[in-house]
N, C-alpha and C positions, 0 to 999 in steps of 0.2 A: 603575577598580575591578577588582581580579583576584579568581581565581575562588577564592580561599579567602578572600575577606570579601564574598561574598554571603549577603546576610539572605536569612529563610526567607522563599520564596514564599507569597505572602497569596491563599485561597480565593479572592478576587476575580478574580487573575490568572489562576488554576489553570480556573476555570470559563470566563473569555474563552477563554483558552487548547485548553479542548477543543471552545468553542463552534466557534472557528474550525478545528480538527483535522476535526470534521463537516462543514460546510462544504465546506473541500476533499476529501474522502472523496465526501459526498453528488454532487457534480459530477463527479470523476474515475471514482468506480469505478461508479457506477450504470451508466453506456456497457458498460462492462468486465463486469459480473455480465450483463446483460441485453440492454440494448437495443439496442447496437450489433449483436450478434449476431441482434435482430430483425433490424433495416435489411436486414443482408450477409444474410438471408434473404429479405428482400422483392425485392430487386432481384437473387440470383443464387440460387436455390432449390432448383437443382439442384449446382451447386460451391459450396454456403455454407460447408465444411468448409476449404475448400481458402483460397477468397477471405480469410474470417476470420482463418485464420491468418497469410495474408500481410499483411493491413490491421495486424492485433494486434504482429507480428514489426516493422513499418516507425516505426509509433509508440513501440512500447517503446524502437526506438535511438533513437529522436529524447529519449525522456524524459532516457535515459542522459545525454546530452550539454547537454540543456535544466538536468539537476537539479545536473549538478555545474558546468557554466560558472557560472548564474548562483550558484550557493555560492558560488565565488570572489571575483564579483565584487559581489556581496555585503557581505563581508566588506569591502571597499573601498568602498562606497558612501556619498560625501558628503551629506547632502540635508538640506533644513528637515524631513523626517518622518522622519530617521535613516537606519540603512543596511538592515534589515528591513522597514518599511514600502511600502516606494516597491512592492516585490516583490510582495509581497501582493496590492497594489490593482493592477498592471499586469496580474499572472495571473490575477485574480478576474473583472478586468473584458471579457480579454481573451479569457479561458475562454466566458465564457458567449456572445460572435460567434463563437469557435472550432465550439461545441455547434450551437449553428443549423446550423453549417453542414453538419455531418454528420448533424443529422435532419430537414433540408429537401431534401438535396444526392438531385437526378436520377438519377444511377450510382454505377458505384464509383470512377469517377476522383476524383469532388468529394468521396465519402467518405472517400477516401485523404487530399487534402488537407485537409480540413477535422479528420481524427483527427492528424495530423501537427502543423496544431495547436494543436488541443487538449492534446497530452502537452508542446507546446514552453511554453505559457500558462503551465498546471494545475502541471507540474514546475514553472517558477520560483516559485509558491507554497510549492511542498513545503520546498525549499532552505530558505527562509526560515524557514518555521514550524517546522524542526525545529533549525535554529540555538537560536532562542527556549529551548530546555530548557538546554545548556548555558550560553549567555549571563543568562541568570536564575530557575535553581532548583538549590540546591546540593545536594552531594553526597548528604547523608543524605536527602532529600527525593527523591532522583530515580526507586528504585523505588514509592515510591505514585505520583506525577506519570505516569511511566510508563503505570502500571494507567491512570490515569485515561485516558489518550491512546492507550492500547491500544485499551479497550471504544469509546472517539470514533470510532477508525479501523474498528473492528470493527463497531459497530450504524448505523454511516453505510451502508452498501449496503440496508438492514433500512428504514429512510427514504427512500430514496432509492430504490429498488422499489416502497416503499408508494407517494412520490407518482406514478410510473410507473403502476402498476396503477390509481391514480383518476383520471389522465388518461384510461386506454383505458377503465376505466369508466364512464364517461361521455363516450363516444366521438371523444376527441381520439384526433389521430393522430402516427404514429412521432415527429413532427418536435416536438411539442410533448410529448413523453417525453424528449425530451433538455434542451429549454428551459426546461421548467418546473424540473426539479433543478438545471438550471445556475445559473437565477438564485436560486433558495432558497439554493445553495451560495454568491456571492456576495455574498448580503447577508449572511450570518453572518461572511463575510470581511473584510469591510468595515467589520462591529461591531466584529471586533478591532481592524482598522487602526487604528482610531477611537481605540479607548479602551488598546491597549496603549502602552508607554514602551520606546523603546529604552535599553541600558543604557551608560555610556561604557565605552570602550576603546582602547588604545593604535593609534596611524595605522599602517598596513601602508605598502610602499611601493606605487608603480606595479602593475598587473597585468601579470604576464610571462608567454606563452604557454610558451615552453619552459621556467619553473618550471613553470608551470603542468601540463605535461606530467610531469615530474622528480617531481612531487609524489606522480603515480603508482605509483613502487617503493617495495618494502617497504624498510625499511631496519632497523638493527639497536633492540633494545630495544622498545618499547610498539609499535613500526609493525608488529612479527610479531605481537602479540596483537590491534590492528588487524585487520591480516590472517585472521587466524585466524575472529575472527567476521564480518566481512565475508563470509567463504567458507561458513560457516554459516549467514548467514542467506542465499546466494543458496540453497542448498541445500535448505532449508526450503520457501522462497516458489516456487522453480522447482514442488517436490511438491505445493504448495498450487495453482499456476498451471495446472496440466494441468485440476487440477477446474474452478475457476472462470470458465478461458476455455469451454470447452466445455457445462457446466452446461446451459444452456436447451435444448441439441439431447440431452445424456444424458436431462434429465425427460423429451421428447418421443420420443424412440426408443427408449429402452432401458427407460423406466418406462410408455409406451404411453399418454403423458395427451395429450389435445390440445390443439393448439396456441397457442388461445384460453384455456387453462388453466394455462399453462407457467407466467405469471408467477406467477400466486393460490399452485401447488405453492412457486415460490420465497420466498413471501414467509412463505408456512407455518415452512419449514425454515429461514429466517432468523430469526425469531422464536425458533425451539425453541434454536440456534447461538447467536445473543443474548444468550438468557437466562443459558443454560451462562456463555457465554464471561466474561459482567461476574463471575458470581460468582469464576468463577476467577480471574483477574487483579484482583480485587482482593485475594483472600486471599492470591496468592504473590506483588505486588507486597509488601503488608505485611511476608508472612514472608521475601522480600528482606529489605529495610529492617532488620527485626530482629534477621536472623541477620547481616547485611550478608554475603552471601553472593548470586552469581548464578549461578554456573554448573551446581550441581545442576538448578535451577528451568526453566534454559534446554536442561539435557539431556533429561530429563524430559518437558518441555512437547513438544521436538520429535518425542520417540520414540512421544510418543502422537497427533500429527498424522500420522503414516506408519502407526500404528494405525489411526485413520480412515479413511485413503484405501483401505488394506486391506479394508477391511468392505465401503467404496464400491465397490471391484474386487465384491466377491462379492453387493450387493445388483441386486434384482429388481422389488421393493415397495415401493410408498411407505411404509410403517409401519417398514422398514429404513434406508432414505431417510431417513427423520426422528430414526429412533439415531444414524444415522452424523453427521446431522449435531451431533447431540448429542456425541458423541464429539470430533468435529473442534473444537467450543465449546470443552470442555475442555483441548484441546493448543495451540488458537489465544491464549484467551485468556490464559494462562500464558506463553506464548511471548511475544508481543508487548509485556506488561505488565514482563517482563524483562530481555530483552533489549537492547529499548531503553536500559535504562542502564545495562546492561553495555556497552552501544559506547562511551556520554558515557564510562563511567569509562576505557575504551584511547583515548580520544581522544588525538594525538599533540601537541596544541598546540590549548589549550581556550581560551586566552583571546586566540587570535588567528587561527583559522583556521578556527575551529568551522562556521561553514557553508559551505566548502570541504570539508572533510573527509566532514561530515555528507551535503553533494553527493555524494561521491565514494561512503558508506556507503549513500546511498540508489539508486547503480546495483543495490545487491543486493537491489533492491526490484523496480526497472525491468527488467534484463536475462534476469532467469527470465522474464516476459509477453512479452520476442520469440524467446528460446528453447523455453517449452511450443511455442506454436504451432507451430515449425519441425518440434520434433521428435516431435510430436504425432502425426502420421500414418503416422510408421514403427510405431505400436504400434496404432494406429487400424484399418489396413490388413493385421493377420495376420490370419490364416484369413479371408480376403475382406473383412474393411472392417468395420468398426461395433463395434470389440473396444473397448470403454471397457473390461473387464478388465485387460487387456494396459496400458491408460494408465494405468490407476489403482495397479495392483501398482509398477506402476517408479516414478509416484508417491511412493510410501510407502517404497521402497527410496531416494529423494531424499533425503526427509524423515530418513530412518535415518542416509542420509552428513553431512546436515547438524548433526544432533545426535553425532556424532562427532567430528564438528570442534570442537566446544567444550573437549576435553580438552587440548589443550598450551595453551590461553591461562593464564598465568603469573601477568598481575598484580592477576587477581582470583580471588578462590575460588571 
């Protein structure tokens, strides 16, 4: 089947499809927004700054290399469940002994390895499921699909806090904050597994490490508009990344809530970010679609997420706190609702490499989470330490370069 005689994706599919986009969100990022950054506080509480970063920096490479190996090979996988499947269920299942082990885990050694992997699990998931858009939902269909997988990706942390916050509420501990989201995440993963269909496609040859490598340069024609968002969306998520690694230790020192309260603040302002976020992305998915236009939408969306971070630089207040993140709703969920298939459409080779490629597109997901952290403390650290201003303005100045990088992509408007 090539990718200009795919029928239109039936709401049946569309709905498994973001079932399982929560899923993996609810598992991966709930560590990432929260709890992980409890743990690196339980056990080093005086260096949680330092430690976090290094734990956040060590996993993000590992995703890098987890998200695109397995895309490649991927795309080559033989099996009675297809070449999608198999992926799914190994990172689902794999994820949620990954999670144990980092919210049962003694120190930070077992932490390290147990967040290692989890990004190595978790990532072979991602590969997979973001394949599935190009493999089976065509072109005109791809910014509403988008929107729908944006708000998945985006109200999954919002879940995924909540169950978090009802464990400590009724006073389970760290370890069963990371367990209980892993395995929720897991079995919506598994629903997919279950009930989705791989689609047919032509045999790649053998996996080659040194294509495999080779694949990496830009080369001439759609590989530079490739490129181009690629670089854009690292751009973005880096300026998104500085907030959200840091997030639980800004509400507690810089908004003065205790620490016992950190979550409840997070789950507030995820709520208010939520709400914003689905309306947006679903109206600019739409008016995609209709203008078939993306790169306004994706210029736009990013310039008002460095708006965001901007406000976050100068707030003080939780009632500021909860604009901003109203704010950020707005440029996230537009962003992500668009973007997204703005890459399917510079995809370089869609009906054969799409979850290599899409691997390759979703380092620009991974590499900003071990680059915030690293360079996180050079901005942390003026005027003596504690400068989330300082983070958050360069932030937003991320966010500005990476909505400037959408303007030479050529083969979409």
């Amino acid at each position: 089947m090539t990718m200009t005689s795919l029928p239109p994706a039936r709401a049946a599919f569309i709905s498994l499809y973001a079932i399982g986009y929560v899923g993996s969100y609810i598992a991966l990022i709930t560590p990432v927004a929260a709890t992980l950054a409890f743990k690196v506080g339980e056990l080093d509480p005086e260096g949680k700054e330092t430690s976090l970063g290094l734990i956040a920096a060590i996993g993000a490479l590992v995703a890098i290399v987890s998200n695109a190996l397995t895309g490649a090979l991927s795309d080559r996988t033989r099996s009675g469940l297809g070449r999608r499947r198999p992926w799914i269920i190994a990172g689902a299942l794999g994820g949620v002994v990954a999670l144990s082990i980092v919210g049962f885990a003694p120190n930070l050694v077992v932490v390290t390895i147990g967040w290692i992997l989890s990004q190595l699990t978790l990532n072979m998931v991602l590969a997979a499921l973001q394949a599935l858009l190009p493999d089976q939902v065509p072109l005109e269909q791809r910014g509403r699909v988008s929107a729908v997988l944006g708000i998945s990706q985006q109200v999954s942390p919002l879940l995924g806090i909540g169950l978090a916050y009802g464990v400590q509420a009724a006073g389970g501990g760290i370890g069963l904050m990371f367990l209980i989201p892993g395995i929720v995440g897991a079995l919506l993963l598994l629903l997919l597994a279950w009930k989705v269909k791989d689609v047919p496609h032509e045999t790649l040859g053998a996996f080659s490490l040194g294509e495999f490598i080779r694949s990496f340069a830009v080369e001439r024609g759609k590989r530079y508009d490739y490129g181009w968002t690629w670089f854009g969306r690292f751009f973005v998520i880096l300026g998104f990344a500085v907030y959200t690694t840091y997030q639980p230790y800004f509400i507690a020192d810089r908004l003065g809530v205790p620490e016992d309260g950190v979550l409840l603040q997070q789950l507030i302002a995820l709520i208010i970010f939520a709400v914003v976020l689905t309306a947006s992305a679903v109206v600019c998915g739409r008016l995609s679609d209709r203008t078939q236009r993306r790169k306004p939408f994706v210029f736009g969306a990013a310039a008002v997420v460095g708006v965001g971070l901007t406000m976050l630089a100068l707030t003080t207040t939780l009632p500021v706190f909860y604009v901003a993140a109203a704010v950020m709703g707005v440029g996230i969920g537009a962003y992500f609702a668009v973007d997204l298939a703005l890459i399917t459409d510079v995809l370089p080779d869609k009906e054969h490499k799409a979850a290599k490629d899409m691997g390759i597109f979703n380092i620009a997901n991974s590499l900003p989470q071990s680059v915030a952290p690293a360079i996180a403390p050079i901005f942390l650290l003026i005027g003596g330490g504690g400068n989330y201003t300082a983070l958050f303005i360069a932030g937003g100045v991320f966010a500005l370069i990476g909505a400037l990088l959408i303007a030479p992509i050529r083969a979409v408007k």
